[in-house]
PyMOL Python script that loads the backbone (N, CA, C, O; Angstrom):
from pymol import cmd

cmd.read_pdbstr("""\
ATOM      1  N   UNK A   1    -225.132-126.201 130.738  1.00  0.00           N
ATOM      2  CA  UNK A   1    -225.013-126.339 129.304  1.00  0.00           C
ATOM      3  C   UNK A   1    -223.652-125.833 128.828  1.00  0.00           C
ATOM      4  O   UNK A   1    -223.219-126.365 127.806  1.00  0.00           O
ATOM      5  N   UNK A   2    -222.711-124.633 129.568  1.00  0.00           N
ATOM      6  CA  UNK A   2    -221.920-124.591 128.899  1.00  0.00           C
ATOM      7  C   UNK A   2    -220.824-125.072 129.407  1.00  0.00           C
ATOM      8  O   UNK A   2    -219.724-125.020 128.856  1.00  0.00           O
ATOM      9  N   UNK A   3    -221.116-125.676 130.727  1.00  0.00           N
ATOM     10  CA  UNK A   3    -219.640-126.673 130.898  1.00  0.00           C
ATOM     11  C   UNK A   3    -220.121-127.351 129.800  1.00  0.00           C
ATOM     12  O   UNK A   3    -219.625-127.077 128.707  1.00  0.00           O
ATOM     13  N   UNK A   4    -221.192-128.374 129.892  1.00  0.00           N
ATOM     14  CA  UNK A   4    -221.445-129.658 128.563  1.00  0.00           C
ATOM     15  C   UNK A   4    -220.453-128.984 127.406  1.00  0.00           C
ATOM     16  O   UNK A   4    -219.331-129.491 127.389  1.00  0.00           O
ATOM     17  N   UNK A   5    -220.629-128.176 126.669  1.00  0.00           N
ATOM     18  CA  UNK A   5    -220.084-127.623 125.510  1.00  0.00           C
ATOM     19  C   UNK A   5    -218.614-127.462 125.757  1.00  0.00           C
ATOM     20  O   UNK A   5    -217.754-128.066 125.116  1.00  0.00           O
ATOM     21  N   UNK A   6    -218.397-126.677 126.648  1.00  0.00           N
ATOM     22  CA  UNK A   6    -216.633-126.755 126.606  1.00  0.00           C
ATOM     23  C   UNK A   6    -216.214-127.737 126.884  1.00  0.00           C
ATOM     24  O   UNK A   6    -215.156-127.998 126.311  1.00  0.00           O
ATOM     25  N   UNK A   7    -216.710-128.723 127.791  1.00  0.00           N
ATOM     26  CA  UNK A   7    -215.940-129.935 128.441  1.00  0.00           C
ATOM     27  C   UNK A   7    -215.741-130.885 127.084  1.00  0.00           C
ATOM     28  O   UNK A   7    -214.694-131.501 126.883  1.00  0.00           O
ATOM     29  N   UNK A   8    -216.547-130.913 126.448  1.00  0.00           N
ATOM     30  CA  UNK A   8    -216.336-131.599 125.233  1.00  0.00           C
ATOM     31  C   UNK A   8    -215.181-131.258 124.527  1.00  0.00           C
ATOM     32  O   UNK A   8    -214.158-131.904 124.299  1.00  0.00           O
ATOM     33  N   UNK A   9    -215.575-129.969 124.179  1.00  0.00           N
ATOM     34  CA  UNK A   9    -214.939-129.524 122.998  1.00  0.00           C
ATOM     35  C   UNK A   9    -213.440-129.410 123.500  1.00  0.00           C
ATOM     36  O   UNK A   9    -212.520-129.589 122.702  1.00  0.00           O
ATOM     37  N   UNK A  10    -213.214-129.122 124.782  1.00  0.00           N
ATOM     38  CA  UNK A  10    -211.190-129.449 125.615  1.00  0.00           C
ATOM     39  C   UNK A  10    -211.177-130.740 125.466  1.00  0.00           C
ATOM     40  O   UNK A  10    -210.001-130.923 125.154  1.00  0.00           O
ATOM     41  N   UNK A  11    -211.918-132.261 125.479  1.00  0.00           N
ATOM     42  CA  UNK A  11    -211.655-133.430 125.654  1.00  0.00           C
ATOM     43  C   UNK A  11    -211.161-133.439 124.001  1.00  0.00           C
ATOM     44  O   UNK A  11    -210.004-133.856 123.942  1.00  0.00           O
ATOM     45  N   UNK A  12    -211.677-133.119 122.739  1.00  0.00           N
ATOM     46  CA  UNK A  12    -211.107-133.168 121.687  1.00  0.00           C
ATOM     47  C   UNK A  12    -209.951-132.459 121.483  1.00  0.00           C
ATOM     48  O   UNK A  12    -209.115-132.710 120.614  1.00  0.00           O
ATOM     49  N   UNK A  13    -209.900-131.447 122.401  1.00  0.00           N
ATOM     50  CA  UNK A  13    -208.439-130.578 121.716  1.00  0.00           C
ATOM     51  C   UNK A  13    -207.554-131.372 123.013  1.00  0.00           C
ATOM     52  O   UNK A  13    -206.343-131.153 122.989  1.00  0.00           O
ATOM     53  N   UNK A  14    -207.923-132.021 123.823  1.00  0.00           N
ATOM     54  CA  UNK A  14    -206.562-132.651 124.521  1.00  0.00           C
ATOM     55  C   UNK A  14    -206.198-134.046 123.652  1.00  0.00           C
ATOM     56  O   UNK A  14    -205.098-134.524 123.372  1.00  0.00           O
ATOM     57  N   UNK A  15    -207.417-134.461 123.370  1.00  0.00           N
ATOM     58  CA  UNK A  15    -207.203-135.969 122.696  1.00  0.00           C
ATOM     59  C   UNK A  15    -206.165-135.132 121.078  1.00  0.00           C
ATOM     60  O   UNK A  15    -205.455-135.699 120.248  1.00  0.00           O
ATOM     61  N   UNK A  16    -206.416-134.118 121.176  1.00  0.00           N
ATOM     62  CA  UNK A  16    -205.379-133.374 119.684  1.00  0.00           C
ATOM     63  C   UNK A  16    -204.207-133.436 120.227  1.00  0.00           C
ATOM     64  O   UNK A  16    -203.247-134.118 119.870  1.00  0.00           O
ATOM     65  N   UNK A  17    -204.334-132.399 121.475  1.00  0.00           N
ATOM     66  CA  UNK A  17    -203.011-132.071 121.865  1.00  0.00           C
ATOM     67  C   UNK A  17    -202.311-133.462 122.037  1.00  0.00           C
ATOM     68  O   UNK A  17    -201.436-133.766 121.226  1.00  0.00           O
ATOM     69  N   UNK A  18    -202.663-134.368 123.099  1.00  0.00           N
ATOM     70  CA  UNK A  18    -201.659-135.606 122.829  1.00  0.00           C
ATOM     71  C   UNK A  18    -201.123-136.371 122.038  1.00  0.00           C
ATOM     72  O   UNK A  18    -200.027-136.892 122.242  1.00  0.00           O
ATOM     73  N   UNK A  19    -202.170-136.629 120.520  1.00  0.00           N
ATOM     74  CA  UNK A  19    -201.649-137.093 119.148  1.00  0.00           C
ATOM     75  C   UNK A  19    -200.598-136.348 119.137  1.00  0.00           C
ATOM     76  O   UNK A  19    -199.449-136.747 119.326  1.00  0.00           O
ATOM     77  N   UNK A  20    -201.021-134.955 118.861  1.00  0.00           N
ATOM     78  CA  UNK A  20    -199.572-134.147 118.461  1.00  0.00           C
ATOM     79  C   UNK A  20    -198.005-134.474 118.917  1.00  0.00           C
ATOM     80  O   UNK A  20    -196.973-134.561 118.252  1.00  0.00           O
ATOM     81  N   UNK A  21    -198.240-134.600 120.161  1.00  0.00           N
ATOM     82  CA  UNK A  21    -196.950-134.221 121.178  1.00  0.00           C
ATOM     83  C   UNK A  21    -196.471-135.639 120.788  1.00  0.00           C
ATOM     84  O   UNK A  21    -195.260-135.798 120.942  1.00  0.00           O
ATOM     85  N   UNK A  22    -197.149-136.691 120.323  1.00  0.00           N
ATOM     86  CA  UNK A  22    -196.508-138.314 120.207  1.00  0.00           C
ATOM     87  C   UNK A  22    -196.008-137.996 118.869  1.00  0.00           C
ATOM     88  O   UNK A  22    -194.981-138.568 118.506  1.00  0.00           O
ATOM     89  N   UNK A  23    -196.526-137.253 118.164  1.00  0.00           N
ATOM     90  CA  UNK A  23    -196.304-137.585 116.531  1.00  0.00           C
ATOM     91  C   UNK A  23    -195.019-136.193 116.544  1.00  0.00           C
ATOM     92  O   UNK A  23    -194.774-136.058 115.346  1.00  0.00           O
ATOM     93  N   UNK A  24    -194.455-135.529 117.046  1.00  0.00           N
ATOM     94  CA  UNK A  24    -194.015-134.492 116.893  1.00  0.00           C
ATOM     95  C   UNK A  24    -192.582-135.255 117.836  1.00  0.00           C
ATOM     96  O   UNK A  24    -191.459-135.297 117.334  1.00  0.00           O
ATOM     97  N   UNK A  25    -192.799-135.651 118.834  1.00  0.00           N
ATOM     98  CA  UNK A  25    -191.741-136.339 119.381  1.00  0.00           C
ATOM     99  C   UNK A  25    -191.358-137.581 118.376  1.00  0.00           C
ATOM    100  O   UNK A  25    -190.371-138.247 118.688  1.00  0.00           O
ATOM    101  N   UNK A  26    -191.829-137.809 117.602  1.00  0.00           N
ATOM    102  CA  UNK A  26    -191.665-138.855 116.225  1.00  0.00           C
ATOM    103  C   UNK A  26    -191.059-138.415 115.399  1.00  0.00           C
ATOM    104  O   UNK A  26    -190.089-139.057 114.997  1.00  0.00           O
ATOM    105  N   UNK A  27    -191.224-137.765 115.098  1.00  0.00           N
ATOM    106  CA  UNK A  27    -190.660-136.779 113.753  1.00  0.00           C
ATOM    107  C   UNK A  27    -189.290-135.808 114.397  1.00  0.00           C
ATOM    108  O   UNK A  27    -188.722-135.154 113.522  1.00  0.00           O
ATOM    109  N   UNK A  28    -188.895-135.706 115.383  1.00  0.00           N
ATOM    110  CA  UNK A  28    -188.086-134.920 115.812  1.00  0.00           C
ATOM    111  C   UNK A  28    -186.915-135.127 114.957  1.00  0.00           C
ATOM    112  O   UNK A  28    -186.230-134.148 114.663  1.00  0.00           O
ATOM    113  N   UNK A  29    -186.577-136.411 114.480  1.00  0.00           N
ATOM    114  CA  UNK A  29    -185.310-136.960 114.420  1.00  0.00           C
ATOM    115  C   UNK A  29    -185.191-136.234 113.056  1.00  0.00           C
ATOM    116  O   UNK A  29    -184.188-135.551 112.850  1.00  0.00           O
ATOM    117  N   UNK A  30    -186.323-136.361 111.953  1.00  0.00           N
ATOM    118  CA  UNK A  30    -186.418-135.650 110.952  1.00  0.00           C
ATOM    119  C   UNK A  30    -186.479-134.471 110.602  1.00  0.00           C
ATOM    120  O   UNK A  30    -186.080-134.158 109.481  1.00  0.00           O
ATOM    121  N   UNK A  31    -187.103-133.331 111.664  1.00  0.00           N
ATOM    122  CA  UNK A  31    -186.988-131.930 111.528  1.00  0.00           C
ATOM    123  C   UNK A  31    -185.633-131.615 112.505  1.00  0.00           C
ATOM    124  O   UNK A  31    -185.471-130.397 112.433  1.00  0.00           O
ATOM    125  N   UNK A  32    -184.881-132.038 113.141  1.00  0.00           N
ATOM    126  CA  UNK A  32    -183.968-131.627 113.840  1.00  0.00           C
ATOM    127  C   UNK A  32    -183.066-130.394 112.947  1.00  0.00           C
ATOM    128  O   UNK A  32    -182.765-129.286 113.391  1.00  0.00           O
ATOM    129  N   UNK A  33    -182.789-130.856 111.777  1.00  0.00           N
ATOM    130  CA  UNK A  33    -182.010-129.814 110.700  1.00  0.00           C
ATOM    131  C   UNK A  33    -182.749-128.346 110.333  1.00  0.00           C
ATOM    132  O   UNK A  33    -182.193-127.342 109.889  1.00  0.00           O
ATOM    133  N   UNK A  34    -184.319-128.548 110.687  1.00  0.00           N
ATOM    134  CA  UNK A  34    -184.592-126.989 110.456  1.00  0.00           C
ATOM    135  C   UNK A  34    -184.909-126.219 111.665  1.00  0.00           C
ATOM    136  O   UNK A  34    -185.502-125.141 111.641  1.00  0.00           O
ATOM    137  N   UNK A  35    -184.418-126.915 112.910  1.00  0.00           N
ATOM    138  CA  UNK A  35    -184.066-126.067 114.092  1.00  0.00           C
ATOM    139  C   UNK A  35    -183.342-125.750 114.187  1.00  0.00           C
ATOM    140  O   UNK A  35    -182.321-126.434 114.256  1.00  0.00           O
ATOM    141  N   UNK A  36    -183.393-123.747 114.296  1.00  0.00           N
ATOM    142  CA  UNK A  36    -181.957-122.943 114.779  1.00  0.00           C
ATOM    143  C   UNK A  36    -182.264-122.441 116.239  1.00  0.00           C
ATOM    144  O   UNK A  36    -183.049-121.532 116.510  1.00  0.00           O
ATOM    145  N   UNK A  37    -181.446-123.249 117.231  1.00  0.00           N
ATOM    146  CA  UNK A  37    -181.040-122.358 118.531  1.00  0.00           C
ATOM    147  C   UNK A  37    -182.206-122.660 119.031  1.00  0.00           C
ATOM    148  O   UNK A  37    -182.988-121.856 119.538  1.00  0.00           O
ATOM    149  N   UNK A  38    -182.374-123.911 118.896  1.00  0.00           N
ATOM    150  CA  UNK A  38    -183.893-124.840 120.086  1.00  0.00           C
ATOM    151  C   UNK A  38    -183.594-125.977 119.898  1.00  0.00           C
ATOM    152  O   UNK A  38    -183.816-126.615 118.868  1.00  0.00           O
ATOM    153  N   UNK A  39    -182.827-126.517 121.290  1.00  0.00           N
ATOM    154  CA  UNK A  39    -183.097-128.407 120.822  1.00  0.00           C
ATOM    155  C   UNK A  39    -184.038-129.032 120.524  1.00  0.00           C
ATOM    156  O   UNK A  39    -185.195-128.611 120.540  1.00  0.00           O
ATOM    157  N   UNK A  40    -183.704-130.049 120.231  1.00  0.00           N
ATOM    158  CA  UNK A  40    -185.362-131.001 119.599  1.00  0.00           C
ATOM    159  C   UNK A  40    -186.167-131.546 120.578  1.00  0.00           C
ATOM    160  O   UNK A  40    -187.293-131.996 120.364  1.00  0.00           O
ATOM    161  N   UNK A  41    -185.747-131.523 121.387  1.00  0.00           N
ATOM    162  CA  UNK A  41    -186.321-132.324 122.690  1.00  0.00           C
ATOM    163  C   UNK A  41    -186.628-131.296 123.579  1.00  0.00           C
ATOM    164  O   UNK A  41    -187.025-131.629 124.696  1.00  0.00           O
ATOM    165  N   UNK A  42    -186.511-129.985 123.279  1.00  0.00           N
ATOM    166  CA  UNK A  42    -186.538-129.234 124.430  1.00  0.00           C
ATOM    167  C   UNK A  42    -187.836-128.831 125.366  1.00  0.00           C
ATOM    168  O   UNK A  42    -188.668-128.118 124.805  1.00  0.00           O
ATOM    169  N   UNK A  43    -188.000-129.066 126.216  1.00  0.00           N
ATOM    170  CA  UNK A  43    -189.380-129.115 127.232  1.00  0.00           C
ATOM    171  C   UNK A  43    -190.367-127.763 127.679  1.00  0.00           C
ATOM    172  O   UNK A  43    -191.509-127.588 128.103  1.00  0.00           O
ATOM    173  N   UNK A  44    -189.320-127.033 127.351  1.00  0.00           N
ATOM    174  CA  UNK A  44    -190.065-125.301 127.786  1.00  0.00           C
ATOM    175  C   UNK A  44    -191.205-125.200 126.034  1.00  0.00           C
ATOM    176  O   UNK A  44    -192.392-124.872 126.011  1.00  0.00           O
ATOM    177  N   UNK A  45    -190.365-125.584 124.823  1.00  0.00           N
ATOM    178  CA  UNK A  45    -191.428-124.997 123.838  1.00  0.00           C
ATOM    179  C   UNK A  45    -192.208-125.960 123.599  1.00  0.00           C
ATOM    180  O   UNK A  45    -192.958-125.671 122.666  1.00  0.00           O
ATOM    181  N   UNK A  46    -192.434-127.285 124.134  1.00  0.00           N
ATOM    182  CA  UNK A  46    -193.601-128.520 124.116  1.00  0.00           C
ATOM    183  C   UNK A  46    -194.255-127.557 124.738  1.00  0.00           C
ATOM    184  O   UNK A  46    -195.181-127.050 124.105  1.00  0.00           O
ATOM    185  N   UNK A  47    -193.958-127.023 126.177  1.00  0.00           N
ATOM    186  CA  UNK A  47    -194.817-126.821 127.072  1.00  0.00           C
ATOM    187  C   UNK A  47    -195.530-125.218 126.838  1.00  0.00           C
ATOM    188  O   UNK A  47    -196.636-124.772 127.143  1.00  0.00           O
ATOM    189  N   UNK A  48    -194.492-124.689 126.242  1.00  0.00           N
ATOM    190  CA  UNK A  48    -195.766-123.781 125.641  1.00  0.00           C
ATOM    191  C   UNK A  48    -196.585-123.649 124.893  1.00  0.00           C
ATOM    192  O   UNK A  48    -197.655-123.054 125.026  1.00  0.00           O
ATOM    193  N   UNK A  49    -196.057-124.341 123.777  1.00  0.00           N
ATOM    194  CA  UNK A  49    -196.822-124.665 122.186  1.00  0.00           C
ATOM    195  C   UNK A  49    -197.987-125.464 122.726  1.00  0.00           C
ATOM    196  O   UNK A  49    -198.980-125.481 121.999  1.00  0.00           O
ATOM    197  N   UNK A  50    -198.050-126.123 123.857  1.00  0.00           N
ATOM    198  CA  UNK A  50    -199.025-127.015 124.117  1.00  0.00           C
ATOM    199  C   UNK A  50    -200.148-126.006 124.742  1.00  0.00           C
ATOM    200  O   UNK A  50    -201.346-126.099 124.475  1.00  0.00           O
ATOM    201  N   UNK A  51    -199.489-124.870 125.757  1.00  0.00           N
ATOM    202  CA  UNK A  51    -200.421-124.112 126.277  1.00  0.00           C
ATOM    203  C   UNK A  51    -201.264-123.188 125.089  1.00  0.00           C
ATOM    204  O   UNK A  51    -202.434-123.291 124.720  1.00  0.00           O
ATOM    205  N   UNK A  52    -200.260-122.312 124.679  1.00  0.00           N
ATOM    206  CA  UNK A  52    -201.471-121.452 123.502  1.00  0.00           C
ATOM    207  C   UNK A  52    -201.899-122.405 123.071  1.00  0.00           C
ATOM    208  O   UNK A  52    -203.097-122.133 123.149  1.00  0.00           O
ATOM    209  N   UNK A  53    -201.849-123.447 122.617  1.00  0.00           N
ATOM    210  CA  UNK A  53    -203.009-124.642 121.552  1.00  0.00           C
ATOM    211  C   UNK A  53    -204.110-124.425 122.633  1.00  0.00           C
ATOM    212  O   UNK A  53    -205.248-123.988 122.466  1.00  0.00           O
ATOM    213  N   UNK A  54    -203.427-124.884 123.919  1.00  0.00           N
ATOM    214  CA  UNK A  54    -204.831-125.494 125.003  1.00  0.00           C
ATOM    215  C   UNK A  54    -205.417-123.745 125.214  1.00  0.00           C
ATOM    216  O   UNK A  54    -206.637-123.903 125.176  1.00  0.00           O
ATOM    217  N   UNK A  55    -205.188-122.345 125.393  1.00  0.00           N
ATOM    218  CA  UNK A  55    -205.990-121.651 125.495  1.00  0.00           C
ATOM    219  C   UNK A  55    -206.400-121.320 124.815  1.00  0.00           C
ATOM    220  O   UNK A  55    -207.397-120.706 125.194  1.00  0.00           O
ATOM    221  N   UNK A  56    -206.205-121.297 123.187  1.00  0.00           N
ATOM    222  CA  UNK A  56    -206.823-121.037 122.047  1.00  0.00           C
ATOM    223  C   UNK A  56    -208.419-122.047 122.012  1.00  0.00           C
ATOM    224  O   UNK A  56    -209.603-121.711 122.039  1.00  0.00           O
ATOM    225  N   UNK A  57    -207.900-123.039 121.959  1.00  0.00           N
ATOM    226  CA  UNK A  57    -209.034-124.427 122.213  1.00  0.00           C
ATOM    227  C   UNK A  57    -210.273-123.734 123.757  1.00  0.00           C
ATOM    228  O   UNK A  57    -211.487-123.928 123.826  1.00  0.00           O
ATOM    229  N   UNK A  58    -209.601-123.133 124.532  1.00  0.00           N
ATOM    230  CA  UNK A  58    -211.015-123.109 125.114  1.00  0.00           C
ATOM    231  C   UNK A  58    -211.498-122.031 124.948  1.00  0.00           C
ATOM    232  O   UNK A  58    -212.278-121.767 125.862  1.00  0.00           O
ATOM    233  N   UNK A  59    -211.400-121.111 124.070  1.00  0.00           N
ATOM    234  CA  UNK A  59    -211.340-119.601 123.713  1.00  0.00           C
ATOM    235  C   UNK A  59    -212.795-119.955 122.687  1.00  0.00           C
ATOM    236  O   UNK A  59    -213.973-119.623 122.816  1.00  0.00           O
ATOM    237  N   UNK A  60    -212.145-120.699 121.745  1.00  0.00           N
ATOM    238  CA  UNK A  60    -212.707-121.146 120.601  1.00  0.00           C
ATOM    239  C   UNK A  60    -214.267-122.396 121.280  1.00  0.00           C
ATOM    240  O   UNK A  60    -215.093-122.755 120.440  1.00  0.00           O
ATOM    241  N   UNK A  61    -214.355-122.673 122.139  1.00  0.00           N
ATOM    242  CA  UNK A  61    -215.296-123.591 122.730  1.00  0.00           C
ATOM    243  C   UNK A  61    -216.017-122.663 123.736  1.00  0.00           C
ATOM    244  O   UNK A  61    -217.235-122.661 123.917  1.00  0.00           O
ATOM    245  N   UNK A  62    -215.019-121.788 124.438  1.00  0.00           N
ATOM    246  CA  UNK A  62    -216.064-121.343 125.205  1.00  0.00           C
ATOM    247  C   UNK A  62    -216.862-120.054 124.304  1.00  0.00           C
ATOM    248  O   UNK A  62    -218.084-120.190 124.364  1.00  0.00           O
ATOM    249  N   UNK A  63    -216.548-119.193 123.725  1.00  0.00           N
ATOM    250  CA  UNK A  63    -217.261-117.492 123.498  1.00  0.00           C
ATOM    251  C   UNK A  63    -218.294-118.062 122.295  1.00  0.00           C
ATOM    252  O   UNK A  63    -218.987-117.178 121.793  1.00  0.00           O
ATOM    253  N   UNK A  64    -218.455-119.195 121.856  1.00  0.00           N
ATOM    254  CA  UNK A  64    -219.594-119.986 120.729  1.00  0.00           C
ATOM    255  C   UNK A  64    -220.443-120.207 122.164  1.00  0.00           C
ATOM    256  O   UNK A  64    -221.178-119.272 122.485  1.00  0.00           O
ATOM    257  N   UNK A  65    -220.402-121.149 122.876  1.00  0.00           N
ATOM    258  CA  UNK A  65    -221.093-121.578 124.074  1.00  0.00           C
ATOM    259  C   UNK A  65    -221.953-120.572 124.825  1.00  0.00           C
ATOM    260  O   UNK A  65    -223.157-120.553 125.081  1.00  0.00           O
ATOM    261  N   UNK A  66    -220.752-119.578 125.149  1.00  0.00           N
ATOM    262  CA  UNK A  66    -221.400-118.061 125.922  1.00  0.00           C
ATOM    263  C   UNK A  66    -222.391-117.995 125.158  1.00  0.00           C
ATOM    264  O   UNK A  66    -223.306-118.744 125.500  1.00  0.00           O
ATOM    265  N   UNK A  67    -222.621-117.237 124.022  1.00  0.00           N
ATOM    266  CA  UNK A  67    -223.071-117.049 123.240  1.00  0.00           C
ATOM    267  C   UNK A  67    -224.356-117.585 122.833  1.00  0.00           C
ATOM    268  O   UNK A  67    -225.084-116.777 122.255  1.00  0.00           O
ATOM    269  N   UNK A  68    -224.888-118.980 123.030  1.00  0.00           N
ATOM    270  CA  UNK A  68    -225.617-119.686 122.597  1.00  0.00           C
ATOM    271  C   UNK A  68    -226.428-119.972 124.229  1.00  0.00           C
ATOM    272  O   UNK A  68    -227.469-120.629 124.247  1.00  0.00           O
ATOM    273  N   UNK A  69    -226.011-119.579 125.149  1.00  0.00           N
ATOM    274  CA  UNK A  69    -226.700-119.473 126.497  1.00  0.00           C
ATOM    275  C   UNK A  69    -227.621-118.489 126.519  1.00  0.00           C
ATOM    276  O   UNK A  69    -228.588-118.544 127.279  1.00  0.00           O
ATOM    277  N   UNK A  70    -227.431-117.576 125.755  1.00  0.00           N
ATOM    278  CA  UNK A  70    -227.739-115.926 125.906  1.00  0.00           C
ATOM    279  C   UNK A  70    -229.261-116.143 124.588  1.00  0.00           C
ATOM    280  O   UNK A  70    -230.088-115.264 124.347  1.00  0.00           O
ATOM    281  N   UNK A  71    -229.234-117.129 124.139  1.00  0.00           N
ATOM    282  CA  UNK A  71    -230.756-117.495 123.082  1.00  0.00           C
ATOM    283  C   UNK A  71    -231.704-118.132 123.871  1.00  0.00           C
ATOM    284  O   UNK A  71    -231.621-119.003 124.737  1.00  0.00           O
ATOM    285  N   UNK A  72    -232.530-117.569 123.432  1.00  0.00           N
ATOM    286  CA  UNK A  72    -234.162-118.129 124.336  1.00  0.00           C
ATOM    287  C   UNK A  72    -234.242-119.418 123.849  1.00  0.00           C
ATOM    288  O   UNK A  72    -234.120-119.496 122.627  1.00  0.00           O
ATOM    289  N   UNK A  73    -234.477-120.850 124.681  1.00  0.00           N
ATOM    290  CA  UNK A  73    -234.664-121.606 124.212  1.00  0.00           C
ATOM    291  C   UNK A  73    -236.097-121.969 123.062  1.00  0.00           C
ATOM    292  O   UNK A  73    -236.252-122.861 122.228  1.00  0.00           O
ATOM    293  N   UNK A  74    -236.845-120.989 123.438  1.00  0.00           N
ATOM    294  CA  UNK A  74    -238.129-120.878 122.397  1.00  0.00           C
ATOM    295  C   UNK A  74    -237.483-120.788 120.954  1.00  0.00           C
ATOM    296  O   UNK A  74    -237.544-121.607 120.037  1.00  0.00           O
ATOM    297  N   UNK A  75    -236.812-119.498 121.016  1.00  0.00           N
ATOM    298  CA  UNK A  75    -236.618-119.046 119.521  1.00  0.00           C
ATOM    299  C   UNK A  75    -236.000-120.287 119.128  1.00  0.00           C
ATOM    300  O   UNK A  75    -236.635-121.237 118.671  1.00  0.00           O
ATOM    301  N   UNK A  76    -234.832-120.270 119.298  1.00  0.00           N
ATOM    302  CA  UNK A  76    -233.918-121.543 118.693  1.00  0.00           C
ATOM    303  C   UNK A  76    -235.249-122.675 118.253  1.00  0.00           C
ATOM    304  O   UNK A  76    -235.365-122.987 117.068  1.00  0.00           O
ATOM    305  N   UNK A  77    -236.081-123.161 119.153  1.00  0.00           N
ATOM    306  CA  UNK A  77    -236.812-124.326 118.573  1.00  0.00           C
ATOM    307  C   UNK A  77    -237.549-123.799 117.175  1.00  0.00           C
ATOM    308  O   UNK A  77    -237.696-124.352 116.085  1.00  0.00           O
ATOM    309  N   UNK A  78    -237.968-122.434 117.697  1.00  0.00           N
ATOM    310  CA  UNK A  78    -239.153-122.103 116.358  1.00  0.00           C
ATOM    311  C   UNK A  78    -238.251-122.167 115.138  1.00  0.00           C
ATOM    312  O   UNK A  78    -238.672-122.847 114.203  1.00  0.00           O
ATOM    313  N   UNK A  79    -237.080-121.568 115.002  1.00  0.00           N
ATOM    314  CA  UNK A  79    -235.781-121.284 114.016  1.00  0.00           C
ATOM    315  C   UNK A  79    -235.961-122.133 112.970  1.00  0.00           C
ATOM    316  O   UNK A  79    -236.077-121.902 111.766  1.00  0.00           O
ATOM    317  N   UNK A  80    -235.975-123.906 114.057  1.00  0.00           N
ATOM    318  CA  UNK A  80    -235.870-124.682 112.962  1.00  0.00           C
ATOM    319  C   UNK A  80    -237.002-125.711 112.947  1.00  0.00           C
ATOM    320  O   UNK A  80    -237.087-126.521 112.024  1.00  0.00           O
TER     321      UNK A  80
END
""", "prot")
cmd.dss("prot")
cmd.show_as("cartoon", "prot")
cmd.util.cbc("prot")
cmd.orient("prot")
């Protein structure tokens, strides 16, 4: 159950992360002027900006998941 839950919830934040990185490599030409002392194209801060997104994203998918393993499946039904 909690791969099911995270595996999901990383397939949406990658299907994010890649919009981003297309639409951000789009726009470069336009924010280029409010970069100081980082090219626009430069590959080290894609590649990090991409990582904290991607460990934030499974941070945020997995400790909800943990969490919801640890409930009796009884209660939860009676709940609702």
């Amino acid at each position: 159950m909690l791969r099911l839950v995270v595996g999901q919830g990383l397939k949406l934040a990658g299907a994010g992360l890649a919009l981003g990185i297309v639409v951000a490599l789009a726009l470069t030409r336009q924010l280029s002027s409010l970069l100081f002392g980082v090219s626009a194209y430069d590959p080290l801060t894609y590649a990090g900006v991409v990582l904290i997104l991607a460990i934030v994203a499974l941070l945020a998918c997995y400790i909800p998941a943990q969490r919801a393993t640890r409930v009796d499946p009884l209660v939860a039904l009676r709940y609702e």
